[in-house]
Structure formats: structure tokens, C-alpha cells
C-alpha positions as CSV (number, residue, x, y, z in Angstrom):
1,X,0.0,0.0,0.0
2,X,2.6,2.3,1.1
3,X,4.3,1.6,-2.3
4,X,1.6,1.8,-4.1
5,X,0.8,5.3,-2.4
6,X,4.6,6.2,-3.1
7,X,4.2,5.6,-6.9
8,X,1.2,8.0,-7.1
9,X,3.3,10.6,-5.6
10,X,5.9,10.2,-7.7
11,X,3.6,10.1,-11.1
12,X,1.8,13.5,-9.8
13,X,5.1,15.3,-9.1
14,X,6.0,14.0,-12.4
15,X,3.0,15.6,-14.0
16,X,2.9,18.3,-12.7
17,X,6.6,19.3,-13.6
18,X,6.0,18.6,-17.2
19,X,2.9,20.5,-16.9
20,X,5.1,23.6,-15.8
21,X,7.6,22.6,-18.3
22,X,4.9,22.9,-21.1
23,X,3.1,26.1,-19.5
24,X,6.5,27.6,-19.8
25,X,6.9,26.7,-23.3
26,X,3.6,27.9,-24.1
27,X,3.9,31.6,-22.3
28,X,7.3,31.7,-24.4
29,X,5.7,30.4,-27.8
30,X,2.8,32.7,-26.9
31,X,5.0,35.8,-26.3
32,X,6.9,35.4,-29.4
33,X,3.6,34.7,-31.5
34,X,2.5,38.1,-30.1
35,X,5.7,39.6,-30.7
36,X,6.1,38.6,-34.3
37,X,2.2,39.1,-34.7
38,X,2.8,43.0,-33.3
39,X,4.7,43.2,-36.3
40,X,2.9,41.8,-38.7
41,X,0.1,44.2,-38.7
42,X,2.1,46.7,-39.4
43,X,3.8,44.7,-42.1
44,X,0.2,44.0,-43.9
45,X,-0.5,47.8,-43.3
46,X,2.9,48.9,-44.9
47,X,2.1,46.3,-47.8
48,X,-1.6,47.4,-48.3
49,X,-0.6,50.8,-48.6
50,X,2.1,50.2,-50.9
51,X,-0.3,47.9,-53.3
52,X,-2.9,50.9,-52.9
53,X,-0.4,53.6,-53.8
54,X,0.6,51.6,-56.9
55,X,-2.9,50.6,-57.9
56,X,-3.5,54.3,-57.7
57,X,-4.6,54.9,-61.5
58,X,-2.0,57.6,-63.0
59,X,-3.5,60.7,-64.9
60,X,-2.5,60.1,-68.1
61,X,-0.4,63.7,-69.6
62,X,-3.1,65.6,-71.8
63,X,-1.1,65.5,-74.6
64,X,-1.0,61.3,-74.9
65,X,-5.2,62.3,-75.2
66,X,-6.9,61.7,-78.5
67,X,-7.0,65.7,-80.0
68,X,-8.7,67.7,-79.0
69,X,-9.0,66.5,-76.0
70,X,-5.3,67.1,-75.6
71,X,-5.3,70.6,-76.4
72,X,-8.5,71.3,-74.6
73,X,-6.9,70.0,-71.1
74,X,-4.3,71.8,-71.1
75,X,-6.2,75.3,-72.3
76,X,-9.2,75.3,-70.1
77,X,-10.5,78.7,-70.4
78,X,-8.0,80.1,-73.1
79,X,-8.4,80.4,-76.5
80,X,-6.4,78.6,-79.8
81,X,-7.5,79.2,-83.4
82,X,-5.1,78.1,-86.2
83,X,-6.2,79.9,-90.0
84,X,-4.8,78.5,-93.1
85,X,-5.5,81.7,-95.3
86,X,-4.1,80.0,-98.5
87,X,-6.7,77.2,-98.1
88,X,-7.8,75.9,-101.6
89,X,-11.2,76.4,-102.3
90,X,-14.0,74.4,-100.6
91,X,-11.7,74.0,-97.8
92,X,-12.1,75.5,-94.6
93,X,-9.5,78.6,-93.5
94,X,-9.9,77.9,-89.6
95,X,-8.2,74.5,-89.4
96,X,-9.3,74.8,-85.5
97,X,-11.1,77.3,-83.2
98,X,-11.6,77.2,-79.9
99,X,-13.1,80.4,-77.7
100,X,-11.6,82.6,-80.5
101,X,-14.6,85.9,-80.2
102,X,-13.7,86.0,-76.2
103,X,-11.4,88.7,-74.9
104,X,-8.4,88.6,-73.7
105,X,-5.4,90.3,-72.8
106,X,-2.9,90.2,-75.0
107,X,0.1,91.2,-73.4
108,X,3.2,91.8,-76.0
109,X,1.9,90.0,-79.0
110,X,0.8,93.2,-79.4
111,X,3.8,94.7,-80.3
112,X,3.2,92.6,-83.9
113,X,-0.3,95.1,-84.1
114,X,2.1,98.2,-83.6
115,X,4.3,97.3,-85.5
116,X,2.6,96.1,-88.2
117,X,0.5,99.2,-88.6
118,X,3.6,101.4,-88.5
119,X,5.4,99.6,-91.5
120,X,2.0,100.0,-93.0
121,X,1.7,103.4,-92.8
122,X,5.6,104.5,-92.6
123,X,7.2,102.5,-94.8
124,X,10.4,100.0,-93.6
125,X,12.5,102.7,-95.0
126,X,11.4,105.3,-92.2
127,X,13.8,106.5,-90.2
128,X,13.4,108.9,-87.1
129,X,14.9,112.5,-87.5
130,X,16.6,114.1,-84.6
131,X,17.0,118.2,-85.6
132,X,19.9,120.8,-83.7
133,X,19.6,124.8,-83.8
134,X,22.9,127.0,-83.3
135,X,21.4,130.8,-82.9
136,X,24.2,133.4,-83.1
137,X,24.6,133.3,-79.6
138,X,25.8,129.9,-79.4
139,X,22.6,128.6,-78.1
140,X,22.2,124.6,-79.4
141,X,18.6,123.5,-79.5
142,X,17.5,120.2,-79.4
143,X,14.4,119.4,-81.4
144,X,12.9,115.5,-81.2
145,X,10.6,114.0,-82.7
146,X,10.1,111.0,-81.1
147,X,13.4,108.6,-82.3
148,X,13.5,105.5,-80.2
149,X,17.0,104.9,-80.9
150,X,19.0,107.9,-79.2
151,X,21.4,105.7,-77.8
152,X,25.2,107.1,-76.5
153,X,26.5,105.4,-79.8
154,X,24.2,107.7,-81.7
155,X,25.1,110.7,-79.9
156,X,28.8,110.3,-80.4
157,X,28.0,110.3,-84.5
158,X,25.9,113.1,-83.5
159,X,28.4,115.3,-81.6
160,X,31.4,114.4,-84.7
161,X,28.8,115.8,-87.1
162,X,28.0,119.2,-85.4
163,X,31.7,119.6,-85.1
164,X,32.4,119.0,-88.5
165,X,29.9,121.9,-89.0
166,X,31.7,124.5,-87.0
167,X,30.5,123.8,-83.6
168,X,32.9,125.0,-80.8
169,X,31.3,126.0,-77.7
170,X,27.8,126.0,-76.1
171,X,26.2,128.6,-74.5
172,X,22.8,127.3,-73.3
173,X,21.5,123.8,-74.4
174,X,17.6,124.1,-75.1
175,X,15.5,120.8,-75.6
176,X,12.2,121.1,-77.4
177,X,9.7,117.9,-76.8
178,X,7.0,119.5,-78.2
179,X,6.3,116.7,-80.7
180,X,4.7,114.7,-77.5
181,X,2.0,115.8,-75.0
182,X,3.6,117.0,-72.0
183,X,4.1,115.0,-69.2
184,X,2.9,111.7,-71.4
185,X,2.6,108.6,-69.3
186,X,1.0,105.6,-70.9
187,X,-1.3,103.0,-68.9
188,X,0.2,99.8,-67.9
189,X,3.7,102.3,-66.6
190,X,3.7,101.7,-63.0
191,X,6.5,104.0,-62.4
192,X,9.0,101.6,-60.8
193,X,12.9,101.2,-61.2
194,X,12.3,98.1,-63.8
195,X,13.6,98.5,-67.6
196,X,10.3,98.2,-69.0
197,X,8.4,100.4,-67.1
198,X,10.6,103.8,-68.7
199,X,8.9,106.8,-69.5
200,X,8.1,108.0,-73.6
201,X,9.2,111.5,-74.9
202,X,9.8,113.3,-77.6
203,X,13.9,113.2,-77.0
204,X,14.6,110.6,-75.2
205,X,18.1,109.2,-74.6
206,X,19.8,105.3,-73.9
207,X,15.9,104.0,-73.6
208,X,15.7,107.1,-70.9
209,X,17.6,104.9,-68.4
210,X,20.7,105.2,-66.2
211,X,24.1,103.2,-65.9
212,X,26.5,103.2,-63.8
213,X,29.3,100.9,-61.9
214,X,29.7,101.1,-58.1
215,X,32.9,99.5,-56.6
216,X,33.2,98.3,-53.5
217,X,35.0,101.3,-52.0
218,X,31.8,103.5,-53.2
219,X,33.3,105.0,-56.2
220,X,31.0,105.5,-59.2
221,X,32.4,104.9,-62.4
222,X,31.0,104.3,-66.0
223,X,29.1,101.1,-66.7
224,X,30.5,101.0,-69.9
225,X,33.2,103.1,-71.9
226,X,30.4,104.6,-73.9
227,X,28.2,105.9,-71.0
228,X,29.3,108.9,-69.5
229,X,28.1,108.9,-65.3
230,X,25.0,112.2,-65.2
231,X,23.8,113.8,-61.8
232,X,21.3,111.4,-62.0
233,X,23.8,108.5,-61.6
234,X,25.5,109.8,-59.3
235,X,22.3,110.3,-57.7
236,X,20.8,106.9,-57.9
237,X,24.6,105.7,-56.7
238,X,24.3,106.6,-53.4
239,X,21.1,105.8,-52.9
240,X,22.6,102.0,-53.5
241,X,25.0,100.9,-50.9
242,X,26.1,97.4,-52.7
243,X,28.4,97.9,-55.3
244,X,27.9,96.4,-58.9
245,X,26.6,97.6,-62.0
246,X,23.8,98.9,-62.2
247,X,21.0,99.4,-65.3
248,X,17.5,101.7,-63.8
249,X,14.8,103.6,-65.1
250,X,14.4,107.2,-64.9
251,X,11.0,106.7,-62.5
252,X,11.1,110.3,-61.3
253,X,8.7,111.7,-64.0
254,X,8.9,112.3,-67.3
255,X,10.5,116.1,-66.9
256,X,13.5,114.1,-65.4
257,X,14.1,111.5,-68.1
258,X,14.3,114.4,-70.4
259,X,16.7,116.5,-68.2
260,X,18.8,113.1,-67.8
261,X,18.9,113.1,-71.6
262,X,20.2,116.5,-71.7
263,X,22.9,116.4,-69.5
264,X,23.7,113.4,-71.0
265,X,24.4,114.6,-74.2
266,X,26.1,117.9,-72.2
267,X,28.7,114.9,-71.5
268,X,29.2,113.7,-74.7
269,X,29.5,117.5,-76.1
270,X,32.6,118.0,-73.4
271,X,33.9,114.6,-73.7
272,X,34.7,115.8,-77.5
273,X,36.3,119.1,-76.5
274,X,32.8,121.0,-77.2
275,X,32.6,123.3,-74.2
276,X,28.9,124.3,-72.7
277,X,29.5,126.9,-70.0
278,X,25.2,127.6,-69.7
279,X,22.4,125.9,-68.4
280,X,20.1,122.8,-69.4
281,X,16.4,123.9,-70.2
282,X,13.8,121.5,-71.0
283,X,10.2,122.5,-72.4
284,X,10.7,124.8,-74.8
285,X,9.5,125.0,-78.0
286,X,12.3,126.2,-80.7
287,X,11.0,129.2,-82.5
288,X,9.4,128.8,-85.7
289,X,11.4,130.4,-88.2
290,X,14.6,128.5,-87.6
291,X,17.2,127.7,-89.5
292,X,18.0,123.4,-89.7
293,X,22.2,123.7,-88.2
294,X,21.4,119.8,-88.5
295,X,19.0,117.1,-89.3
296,X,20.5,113.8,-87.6
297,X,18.2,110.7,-88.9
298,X,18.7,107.9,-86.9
299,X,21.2,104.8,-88.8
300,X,18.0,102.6,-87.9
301,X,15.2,101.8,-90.6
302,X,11.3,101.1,-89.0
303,X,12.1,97.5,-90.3
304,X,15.1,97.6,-87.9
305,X,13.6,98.7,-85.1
306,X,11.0,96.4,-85.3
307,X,13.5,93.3,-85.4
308,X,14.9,94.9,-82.4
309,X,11.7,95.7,-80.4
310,X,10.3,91.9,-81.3
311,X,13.6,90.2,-80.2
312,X,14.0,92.0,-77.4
313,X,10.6,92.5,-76.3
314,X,11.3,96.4,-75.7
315,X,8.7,97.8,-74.4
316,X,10.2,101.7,-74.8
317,X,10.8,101.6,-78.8
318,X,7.2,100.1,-79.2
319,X,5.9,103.1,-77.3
320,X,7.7,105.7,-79.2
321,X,6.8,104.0,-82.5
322,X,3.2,104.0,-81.4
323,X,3.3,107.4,-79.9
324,X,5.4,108.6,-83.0
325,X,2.4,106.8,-85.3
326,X,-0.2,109.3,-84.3
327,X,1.8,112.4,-84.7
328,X,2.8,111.4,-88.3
329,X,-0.9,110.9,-89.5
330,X,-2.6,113.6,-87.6
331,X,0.3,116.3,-86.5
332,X,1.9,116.9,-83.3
333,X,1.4,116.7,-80.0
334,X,1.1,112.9,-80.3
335,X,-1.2,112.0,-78.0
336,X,-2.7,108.7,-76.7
337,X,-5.8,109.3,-78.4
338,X,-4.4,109.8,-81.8
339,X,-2.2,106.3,-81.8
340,X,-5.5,105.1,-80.6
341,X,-7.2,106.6,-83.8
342,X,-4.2,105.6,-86.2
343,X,-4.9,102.1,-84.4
344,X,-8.5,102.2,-85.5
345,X,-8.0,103.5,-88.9
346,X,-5.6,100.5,-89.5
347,X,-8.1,97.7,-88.0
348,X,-11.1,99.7,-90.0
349,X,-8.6,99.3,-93.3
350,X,-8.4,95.9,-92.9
351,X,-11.9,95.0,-92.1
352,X,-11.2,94.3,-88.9
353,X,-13.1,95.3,-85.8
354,X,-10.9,97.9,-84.2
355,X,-9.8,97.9,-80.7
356,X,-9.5,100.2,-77.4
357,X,-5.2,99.8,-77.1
358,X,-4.2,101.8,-73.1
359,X,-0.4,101.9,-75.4
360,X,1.2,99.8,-78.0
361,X,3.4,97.8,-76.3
362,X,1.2,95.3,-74.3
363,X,1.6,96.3,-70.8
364,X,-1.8,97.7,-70.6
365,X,-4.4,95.7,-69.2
366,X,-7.0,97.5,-70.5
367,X,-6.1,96.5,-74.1
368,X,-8.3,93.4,-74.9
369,X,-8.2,91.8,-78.2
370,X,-10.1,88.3,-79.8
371,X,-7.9,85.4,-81.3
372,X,-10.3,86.2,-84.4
373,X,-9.4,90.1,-84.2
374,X,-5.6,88.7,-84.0
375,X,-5.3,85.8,-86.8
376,X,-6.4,89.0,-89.2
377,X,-3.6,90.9,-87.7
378,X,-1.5,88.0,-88.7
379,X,-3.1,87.6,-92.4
380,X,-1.8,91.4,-93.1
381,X,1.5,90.8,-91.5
382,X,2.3,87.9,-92.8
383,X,4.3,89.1,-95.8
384,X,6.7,90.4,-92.8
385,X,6.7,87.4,-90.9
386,X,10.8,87.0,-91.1
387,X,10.7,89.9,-88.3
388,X,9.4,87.8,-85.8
389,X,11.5,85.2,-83.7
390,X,12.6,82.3,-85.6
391,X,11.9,78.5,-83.5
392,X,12.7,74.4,-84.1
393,X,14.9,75.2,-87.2
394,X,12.6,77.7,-88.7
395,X,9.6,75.8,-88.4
396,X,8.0,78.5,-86.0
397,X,8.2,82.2,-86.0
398,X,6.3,83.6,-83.3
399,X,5.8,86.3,-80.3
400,X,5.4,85.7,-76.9
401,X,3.3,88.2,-74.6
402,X,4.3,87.4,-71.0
403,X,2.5,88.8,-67.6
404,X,1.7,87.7,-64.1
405,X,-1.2,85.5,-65.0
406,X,-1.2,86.3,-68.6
407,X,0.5,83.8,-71.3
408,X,0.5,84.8,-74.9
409,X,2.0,83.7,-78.3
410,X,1.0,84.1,-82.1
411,X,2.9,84.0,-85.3
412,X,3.0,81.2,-88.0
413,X,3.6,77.6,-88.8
414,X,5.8,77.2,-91.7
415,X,4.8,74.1,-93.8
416,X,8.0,72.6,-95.1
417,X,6.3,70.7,-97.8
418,X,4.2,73.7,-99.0
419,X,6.9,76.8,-98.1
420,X,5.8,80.1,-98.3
421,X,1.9,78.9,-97.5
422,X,2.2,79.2,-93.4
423,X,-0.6,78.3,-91.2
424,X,-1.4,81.4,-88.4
425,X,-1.9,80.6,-85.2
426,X,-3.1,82.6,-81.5
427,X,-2.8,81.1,-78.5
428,X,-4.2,83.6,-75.4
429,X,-4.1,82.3,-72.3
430,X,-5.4,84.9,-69.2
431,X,-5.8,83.5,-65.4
432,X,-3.5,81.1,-63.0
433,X,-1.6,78.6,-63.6
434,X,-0.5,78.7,-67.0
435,X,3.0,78.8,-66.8
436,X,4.7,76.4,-69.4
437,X,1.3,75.6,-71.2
438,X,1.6,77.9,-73.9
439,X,4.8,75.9,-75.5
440,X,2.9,72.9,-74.9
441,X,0.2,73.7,-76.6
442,X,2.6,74.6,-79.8
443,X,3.9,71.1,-79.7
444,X,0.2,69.9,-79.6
445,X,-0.4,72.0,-82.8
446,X,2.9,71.6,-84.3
447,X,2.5,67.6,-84.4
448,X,-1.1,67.6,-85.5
449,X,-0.7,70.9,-88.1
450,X,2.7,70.9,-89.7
451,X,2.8,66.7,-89.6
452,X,-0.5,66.2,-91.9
453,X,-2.8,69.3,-91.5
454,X,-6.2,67.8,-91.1
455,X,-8.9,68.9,-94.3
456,X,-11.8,69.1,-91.8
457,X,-12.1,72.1,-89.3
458,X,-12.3,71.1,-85.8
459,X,-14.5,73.2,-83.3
């Protein structure tokens, strides 16, 4: 019994250290089951993400879209028209049209309208005249008439030519602007330090802005050999503590930019041993019966300038031109409202709907214009096409008007298997974010147009 009794003990001790044996086991297998299970959540979580972020269906780019749909993306509320003008007949003109009677802003492809309407009316051959005065008393006037192109270079041909004619000494200098409205300022000038924003008159000197180098030790010195330092410079020098070379509009007013212009060409008189020992005036008109001491015309043709102002984008010579424009057809003062009337007379001409221009360069936002109104601009200009900026190996010669918000281009489509036959086109593009999407566009309408233009028009 007693053995028998001993045996049992034995067997439950037995038991019950395997059964602590095994609990322990099972707390450990447990505990790494949970530990590796903590983990795998996250694992599957990472995983599902990643599957859902790949599975994530890509937008395609708008231009692998079936046309139009591709152009149409990318435009939204813009507007596109392409015109074939030399169409056979029975085919449609307007290969493509899309919002082309709403108005828009056209920011500088409207220096191709200017331009255009001053070739039309001037001639390519016209060149600015500049015209000096010598009274008995050695007083030089100054009489402009508008010439764009009154750089330093210009001056020093001037200054050799009066010399050449006897001029020795100065007494007072006199500068006649009479040929513009006093105190002209042209919407879309917002009066600032920036290049484009300078002021228009009727003599007008280095695109009535101021150069000048600063060195590090504060001393002002020329920006370039040709550019003698003014007042002015100086002026705007020490109101600029870093040095470095320096490029600013004449913001003051328009009274200023002239007075700049006069002292600047005092400079270039003295710099050629021509002595002036009077005063600058500005404002006043040369007397009537005068006698011509010389005519200066400027070495730039209209057709010149116009290559210069397009590849350049110049706001200033644009400005003159237009300014200049009215004067010609309906005498001096020009005023806004008589470039705005040699504007309409050139639309009217056409048989074009005319349109209310704040100045000729573009930075007016009050100038609207239709891609309709501009593809006729474009059938009239197209004979002087070569003026405009040449793209993708001739291909493409075109403007661009560029403004916060405001992303412009128009010109032509040259066919290489039908030359001379170009395709217009206008893209006008007004709100946010357009930047980029106007040379998109292009190679939207370059690879469907210049490839295989299409026979039906698409609306």
C-alpha cells in the first residue's frame, strides 16, 4: 500500500513538472507569437498601402489624349484658333477654333499690331529725325521727334557731325519735346525702377535709363566706356550701398528723363572738347522760323527697329513707335488718343473690328483683343513674318506676350512641304496657372498641323 501510495506521488510530481515545463513553453511560444504578430500588422498595413499607392490609377499627360482633348486639357478657359489663309477652295480657312470671339489680354503680342500698322503706314525705310539749332549766340537746340534709338552710340556720331559743322562752344543747351503731350505717361507704366516700365518723350536718350558701376569702396564709375556717369547716376549711386553695376529707369517723371537726356548729351558734347558753359532747359519750343544747323536721322530703318523691339521685347521703342504713329498721320502733339485713332484706322482698313489699345506695347491691361481680331492681324502681317523670332529650325516664327497671369503667343507655322503657305496661329491664355502651357500647346499644334494638317475644321 505504502508503495503503491509512493508511486502515485511520484507520477503527480512527475505531471505536474511537465505541466510547468509545457506552461512555460507555451507563455514563451505565446509571447513570441504576439511579438512577431505585433509586427505583422504593421507589415500588412505597410504592404496594403504600398499595393494601394501603386494601384493608384495615374493621370495620363493631356497630350498622350486623342486631339482635342489634348489641347482642350491643357487650355481650359484660353483660346487657340489656327487659319490657313491660303486654303484651296471648298476647304475651310480655320483648321481649329476654340473660344476665338472672347477677350483677352494680350500682353506683347501686341507689339506685332504696332508694328505692323507702322510699317503699313511709314514705310520700312522710315527712319526717325533728330533736328539741332545754333542761334548766333551759341545757343544749341535740341528738337525730337520721337526717335527711339537715341542711344550714347548715336550721340557720339551726332556730336562728330556738329563739329564737322563748326560747332565750338555751347552757350545754353535748349530741348524742345514739343512733338509729344507733356508729361505723357501711358497706362500699364507703373513707375518703378524696372527696364520696361521707362517713360516716352519726344527726345529721349539710352531708352531714358541710367548706368553706372559702383565699386566696393563706393566709387561710381561708367558702366560701360560709352556711357558717361550724369547727376542722376551719381544720384541713384548713393542711394545704393552694394556695389555692382547697375541698369535703372528714370521713374522720377517724365520732366527728369528728359533732363537726364540733356545732360547726357552735355557729357558727350565735353567729352569731344565741345565746351557748354550755360544751363540745361527743358520744355521749350524752338522758334518757328529757324534755320535746320542739322538734321540727324537715326542709322535705324522702321524695319530695324521692329527686329529689335520683337527680339527684345522692348517695351520703350514700341511706345515711341506707337506714340510717333499718331503724330505722323494727324500732327503733333502725339497724344494717346491719336495712336489710338491711327490704331482704328488701321483695324477699319483691314476690315477688322478695331480695338481700345491703353499703349502699344502690351503692358496695358485695359487692351483686350479676340484670337479672331488677332489671326487677321497675322493675315496682313504675314508678308513680314521674317521679323518675328525664328523656332525648331525655322519651323516656327512667333511672339510671346508674358505677364503675371497672362500667357501669350501668335505668329505662323511654316509648312515645309508647302513653303511660303504658313498656317497662323493665337494662343491667349489669361488667369493662374498657365505657366509652361503655352509651349505645350505649340507642340500639340505643331505635331497635329505641320505633320499632316487635317482637311476638316475642328470646333
Amino acid at each position: 500500500m505504502k508503495t503503491g501510495k509512493y508511486f502515485r506521488h511520484v507520477n503527480f510530481l512527475i505531471t505536474l513538472a511537465f505541466s510547468f515545463i509545457f506552461l512555460g513553453q507555451g507563455l514563451w511560444l505565446s509571447s513570441t507569437l504576439y511579438a512577431r504578430s505585433a509586427d505583422k500588422p504593421k507589415q500588412k498595413q505597410s504592404l496594403a498601402k504600398t499595393k494601394k499607392k501603386s494601384a493608384r490609377p495615374v493621370a495620363p499627360r493631356p497630350e498622350s489624349l486623342p486631339w482635342p482633348q489634348n489641347l482642350l486639357t491643357l487650355v481650359r478657359d484660353g483660346a487657340v484658333l489656327l487659319v490657313d489663309t491660303h486654303a484651296p477652295q471648298g476647304r475651310p480657312r480655320e483648321l481649329y477654333a476654340y473660344n476665338a470671339e472672347k477677350l483677352y489680354v494680350p500682353a506683347s503680342i501686341l507689339k506685332i499690331v504696332t508694328s505692323e500698322a507702322a510699317l503699313e503706314f511709314l514705310g520700312p525705310d522710315f527712319r526717325f529725325k533728330t533736328d539741332f539749332l545754333l542761334t548766333k549766340t551759341n545757343d544749341l537746340w535740341i528738337v525730337g521727334y520721337g526717335d527711339p534709338y537715341l542711344v550714347s552710340e548715336e550721340l557720339v556720331v551726332i556730336v562728330r557731325e556738329l563739329q564737322k559743322r563748326g560747332l565750338k562752344e555751347v552757350r545754353h543747351l535748349y530741348i524742345d519735346d514739343s512733338y509729344f503731350e507733356a508729361n505723357l505717361i501711358l497706362d500699364g507704366n507703373t513707375q518703378t525702377r524696372a527696364l520696361y516700365d521707362a517713360y516716352n518723350g519726344a527726345f529721349s536718350v539710352n531708352f531714358n535709363t541710367v548706368s553706372f558701376q559702383k565699386t566696393k569702396k563706393g566709387q561710381v564709375i561708367r558702366a560701360a566706356a560709352h556711357l558717361p556717369v550724369t547727376p542722376l547716376a551719381l544720384k541713384l549711386a548713393a542711394q545704393n550701398k552694394e556695389g555692382g553695376t547697375y541698369q535703372l529707369n528714370i521713374s522720377e517723371s517724365p520732366e527728369e528723363a528728359e533732363f537726364n537726356a540733356g545732360e547726357t548729351f552735355k557729357a558727350h558734347l565735353e567729352e569731344a572738347g565741345i565746351r557748354m558753359y550755360g544751363v540745361i532747359f527743358t520744355g521749350h519750343p524752338a522758334p518757328e522760323q529757324r534755320k535746320i544747323f542739322y538734321r540727324h536721322e537715326s542709322s535705324k530703318t522702321l524695319e530695324d527697329l521692329v527686329r529689335e523691339l520683337i527680339k527684345y521685347s522692348n517695351n520703350f521703342i514700341t511706345n515711341q513707335i506707337f506714340l510717333s504713329l499718331g503724330a505722323e498721320l494727324y500732327g503733333p502733339p502725339a497724344t494717346l488718343v491719336k495712336s489710338q485713332q491711327a490704331m482704328n484706322f488701321f483695324f477699319q482698313r483691314h476690315g477688322l473690328k478695331p480695338i481700345t489699345m491703353g499703349d502699344g506695347s502690351g503692358l496695358s491691361r485695359q487692351t483686350t483683343l479676340t484670337a479672331r481680331q488677332m489671326a487677321g492681324i497675322l493675315k496682313v502681317s504675314e508678308p513680314d513674318r521674317y521679323l518675328l523670332t525664328p523656332g525648331d529650325k525655322g519651323l516656327i516664327l512667333f511672339k510671346t506676350g508674358t505677364m503675371s497671369d497672362i500667357k501669350t503667343m501668335a505668329g505662323y507655322l511654316e509648312r515645309p512641304d508647302n513653303p511660303g503657305r504658313p498656317i497662323s496661329f493665337v494662343i491667349l491664355l489669361n488667369g493662374p496657372n498657365y505657366v509652361g502651357v503655352r509651349n505645350r500647346v505649340l507642340d500639340i499644334l505643331k505635331n497635329r498641323f505641320l505633320s499632316s494638317p487635317p482637311s476638316a475644321s475642328g470646333r
